[in-house]
C-alpha positions as CSV (number, residue, x, y, z in Angstrom):
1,X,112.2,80.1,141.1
2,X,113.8,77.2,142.3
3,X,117.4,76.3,143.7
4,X,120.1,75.4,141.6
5,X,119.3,71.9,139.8
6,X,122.5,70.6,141.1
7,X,121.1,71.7,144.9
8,X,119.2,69.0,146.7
9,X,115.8,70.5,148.3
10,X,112.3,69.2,149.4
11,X,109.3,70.4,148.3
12,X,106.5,69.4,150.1
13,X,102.5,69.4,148.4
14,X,99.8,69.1,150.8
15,X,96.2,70.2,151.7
16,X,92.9,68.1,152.2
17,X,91.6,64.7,150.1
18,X,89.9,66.0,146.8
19,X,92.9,68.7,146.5
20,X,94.7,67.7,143.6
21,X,98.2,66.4,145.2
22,X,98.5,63.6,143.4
23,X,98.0,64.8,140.2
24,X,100.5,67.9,141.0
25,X,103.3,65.7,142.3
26,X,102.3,63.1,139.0
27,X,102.5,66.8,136.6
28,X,106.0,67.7,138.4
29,X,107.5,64.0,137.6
30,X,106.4,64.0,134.5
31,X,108.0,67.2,133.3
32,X,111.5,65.8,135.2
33,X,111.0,62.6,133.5
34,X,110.9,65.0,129.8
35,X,114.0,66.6,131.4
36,X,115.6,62.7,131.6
37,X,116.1,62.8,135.2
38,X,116.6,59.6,137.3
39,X,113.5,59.5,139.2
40,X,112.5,56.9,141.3
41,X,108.7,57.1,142.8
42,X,107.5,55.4,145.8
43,X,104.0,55.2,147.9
44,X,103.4,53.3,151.4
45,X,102.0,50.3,151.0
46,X,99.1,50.8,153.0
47,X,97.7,53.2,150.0
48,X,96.4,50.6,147.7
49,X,93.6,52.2,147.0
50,X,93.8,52.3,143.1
51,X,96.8,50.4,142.2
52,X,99.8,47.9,144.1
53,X,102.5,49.7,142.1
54,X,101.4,52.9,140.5
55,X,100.9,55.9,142.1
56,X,97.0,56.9,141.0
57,X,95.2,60.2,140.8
58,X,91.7,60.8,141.2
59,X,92.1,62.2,137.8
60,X,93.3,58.5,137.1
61,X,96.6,59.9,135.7
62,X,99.5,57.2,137.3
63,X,102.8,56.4,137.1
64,X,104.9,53.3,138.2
65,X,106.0,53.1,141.9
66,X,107.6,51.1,143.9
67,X,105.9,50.0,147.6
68,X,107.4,50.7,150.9
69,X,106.4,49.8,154.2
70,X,109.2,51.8,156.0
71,X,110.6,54.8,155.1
72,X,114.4,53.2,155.8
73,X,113.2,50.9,152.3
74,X,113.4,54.3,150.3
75,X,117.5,53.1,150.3
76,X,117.1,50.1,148.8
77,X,115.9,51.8,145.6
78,X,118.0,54.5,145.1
79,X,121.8,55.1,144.4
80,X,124.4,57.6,143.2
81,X,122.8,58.2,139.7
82,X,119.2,59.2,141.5
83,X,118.7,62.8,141.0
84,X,114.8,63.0,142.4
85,X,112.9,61.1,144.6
86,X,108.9,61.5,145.2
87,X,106.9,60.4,147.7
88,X,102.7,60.3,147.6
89,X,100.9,60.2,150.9
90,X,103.7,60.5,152.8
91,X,101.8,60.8,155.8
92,X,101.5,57.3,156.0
93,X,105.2,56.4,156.5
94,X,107.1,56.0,160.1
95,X,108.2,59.0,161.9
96,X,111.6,58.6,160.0
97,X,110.7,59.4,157.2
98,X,111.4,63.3,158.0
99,X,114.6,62.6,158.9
100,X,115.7,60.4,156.0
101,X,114.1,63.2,153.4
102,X,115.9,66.0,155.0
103,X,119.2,63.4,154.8
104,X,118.7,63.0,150.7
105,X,117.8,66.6,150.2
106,X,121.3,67.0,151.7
107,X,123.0,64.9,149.3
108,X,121.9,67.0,146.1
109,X,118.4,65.2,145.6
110,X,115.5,66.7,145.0
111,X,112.8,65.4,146.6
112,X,109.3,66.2,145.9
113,X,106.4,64.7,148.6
114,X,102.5,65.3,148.8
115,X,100.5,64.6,152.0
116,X,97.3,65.6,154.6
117,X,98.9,68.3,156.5
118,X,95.9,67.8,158.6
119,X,93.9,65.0,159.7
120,X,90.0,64.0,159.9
121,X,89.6,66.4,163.0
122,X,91.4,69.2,161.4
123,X,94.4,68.4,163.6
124,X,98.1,68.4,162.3
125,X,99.1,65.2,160.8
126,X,101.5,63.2,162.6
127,X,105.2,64.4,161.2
128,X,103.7,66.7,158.4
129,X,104.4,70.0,160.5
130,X,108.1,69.0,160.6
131,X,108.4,68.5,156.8
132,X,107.0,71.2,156.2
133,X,109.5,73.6,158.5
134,X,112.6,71.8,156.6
135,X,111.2,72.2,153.0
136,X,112.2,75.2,150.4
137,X,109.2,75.0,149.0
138,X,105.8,74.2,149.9
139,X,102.4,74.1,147.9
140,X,99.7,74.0,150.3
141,X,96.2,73.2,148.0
142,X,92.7,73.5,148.7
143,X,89.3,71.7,147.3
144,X,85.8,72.3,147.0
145,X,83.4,72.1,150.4
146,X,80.7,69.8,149.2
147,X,78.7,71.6,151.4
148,X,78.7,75.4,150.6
149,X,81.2,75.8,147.5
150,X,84.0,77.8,149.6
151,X,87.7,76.6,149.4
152,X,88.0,73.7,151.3
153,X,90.9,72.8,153.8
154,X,90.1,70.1,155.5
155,X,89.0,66.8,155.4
156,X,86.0,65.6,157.1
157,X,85.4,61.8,157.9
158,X,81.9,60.6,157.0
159,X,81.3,57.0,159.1
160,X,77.5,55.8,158.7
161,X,76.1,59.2,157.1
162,X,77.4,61.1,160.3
163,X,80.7,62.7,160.9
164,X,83.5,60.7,162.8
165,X,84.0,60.6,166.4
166,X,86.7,62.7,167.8
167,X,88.7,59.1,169.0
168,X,88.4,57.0,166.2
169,X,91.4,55.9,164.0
170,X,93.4,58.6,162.8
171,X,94.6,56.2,159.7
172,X,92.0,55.2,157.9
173,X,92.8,54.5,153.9
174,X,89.3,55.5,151.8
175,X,88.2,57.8,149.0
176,X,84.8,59.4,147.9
177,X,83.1,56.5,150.3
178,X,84.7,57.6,153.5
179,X,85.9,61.5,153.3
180,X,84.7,64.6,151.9
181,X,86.5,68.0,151.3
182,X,85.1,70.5,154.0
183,X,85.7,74.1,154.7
184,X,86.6,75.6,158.6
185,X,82.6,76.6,158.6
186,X,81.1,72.6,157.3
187,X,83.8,70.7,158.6
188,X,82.6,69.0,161.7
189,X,83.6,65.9,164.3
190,X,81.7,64.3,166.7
191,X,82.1,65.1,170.1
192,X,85.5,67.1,169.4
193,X,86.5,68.7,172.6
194,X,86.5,72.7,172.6
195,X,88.4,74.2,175.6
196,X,87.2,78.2,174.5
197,X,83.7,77.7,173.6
198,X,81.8,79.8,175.2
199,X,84.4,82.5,175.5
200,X,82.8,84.7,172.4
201,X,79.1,85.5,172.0
């Protein structure tokens, strides 16, 4: 049950690649856009993966977007008429961008985001733990592990047929060709450190 459509709130969508987070955050702004709400849509421009100005699924299902490369931008798009604002792979913007959602969530908008909540070694992503303390709502998804068919919840990092390395990049824009949906058991990285091994037999 959500708040009061004239209360601002942030709902937040977020588990590993392969999840389905797109295509929820594309299925929620479609049924506001049925509702004739004044959405605006917007995507970092480092994700141009699929499309410059359309937020893409894996399902292929889009919608028109507009580019940012700073979170700060998200104000030169939106006025006093905009009643919803979405946000896919937010976990690309600057730091800011927590602070600017929690900012129009307290002026009455609704804003809807999806995002990693963890990175390639199954580490918080950047901001994302902060988000997701300040939303009302959160949908945390999972995929399939290509390796054994369990829920997957992570996303593991595949770099010359071997997992990554514990230090490379954190950001690194790729599909199908670079990641693959892992569970705790089948997720691995190279060389990650592990302060307690040892401590169980």
């Amino acid at each position: 049950m959500y708040l009061n459509q004239k209360d601002g709130w942030i709902e937040v969508i977020c588990g590993p690649m392969f999840a389905g987070k797109t295509e929820e955050l594309l299925r929620r702004v479609k049924r506001l856009e049925y509702a004739k709400k004044n959405i605006v849509v917007f995507k970092p421009d480092i994700d141009n993966r699929f499309s410059e100005n359309e937020v893409v699924s894996h399902n292929n299902n889009r919608t028109k977007s507009v580019n940012i490369r700073r979170s700060k931008d998200i104000f030169k798009f939106i006025d006093d008429d905009t009643e919803v604002v979405a946000i896919d792979e937010v976990q690309f913007l600057d730091e800011e961008a927590v602070g600017i959602i929690d900012y129009l969530a307290s002026k009455k908008i609704r804003v809807i985001v999806s995002g990693l909540d963890k990175d390639f070694r199954g580490e918080p992503f950047s901001f994302m733990p902060k988000l997701l303390s300040l939303a009302e709502y959160v949908t945390k998804l999972t995929a399939i592990c290509v390796e054994c068919g369990a829920p997957a919840t992570r996303t593991q990092r595949i770099v010359n047929d071997k997992p990554a390395r514990y230090i490379d990049p954190i950001v690194l824009v790729g599909a199908s060709e670079s990641y693959e949906a892992r569970c705790r058991s089948c997720h691995k990285v190279y060389r990650k450190p592990n302060p307690y091994k040892g401590q169980l037999k």
